[in-house]
Residue, then its C-alpha position, 0 to 999 in steps of 0.5 A: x072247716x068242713x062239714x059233711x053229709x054221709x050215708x052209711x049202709x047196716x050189713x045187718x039188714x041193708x037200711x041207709x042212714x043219712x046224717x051230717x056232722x063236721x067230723x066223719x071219723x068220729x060220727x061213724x065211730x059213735x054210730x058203730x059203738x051204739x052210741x047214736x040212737x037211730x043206729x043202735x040195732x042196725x049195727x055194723x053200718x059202712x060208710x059207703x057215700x060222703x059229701x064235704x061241705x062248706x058250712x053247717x047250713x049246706x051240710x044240714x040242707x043237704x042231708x034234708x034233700x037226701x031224706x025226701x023221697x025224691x033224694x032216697x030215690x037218686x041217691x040209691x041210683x046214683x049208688x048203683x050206677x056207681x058200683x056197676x061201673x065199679x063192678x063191685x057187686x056187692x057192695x049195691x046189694x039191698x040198695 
């Protein structure tokens, strides 16, 4: 069994959310209908970066890294990196 870590992006007013669950369908699903508290008025929110992990304990660490300043901060130049060499420009706006 796998366990990830995801970020998904609010097409409502560009807010990151970073979560963890062991299964990402469903967890997005929850998010998009409102069911999941922190989301709830940011909706629609896209998946746009995901991480599989071995274990719960890894998966957990791994979105309290991305929590911290330090995390937001490599995350969010990781993100644009990534769609730059993409060119898919807008998919890093408000990032």
């Amino acid at each position: 069994m796998f366990y990830f870590t995801y970020v998904l992006k609010s097409l409502k007013d560009n807010h990151l959310y970073i979560g963890w669950t062991d299964n990402l369908k469903e967890r997005i699903n929850e998010h998009n209908k409102g069911s999941v508290i922190s989301t709830k008025n940011r909706q629609p929110l896209k998946l746009i970066c995901y991480e599989a992990c071995l274990d719960k304990k890894s998966a957990i660490l791994r979105e309290k890294q991305l929590k911290t300043g330090f995390g937001r901060v490599y995350l969010k130049r990781r993100l644009k990196n990534y769609f730059k060499i993409n060119k898919n420009p807008d998919s890093s706006q408000g990032l």
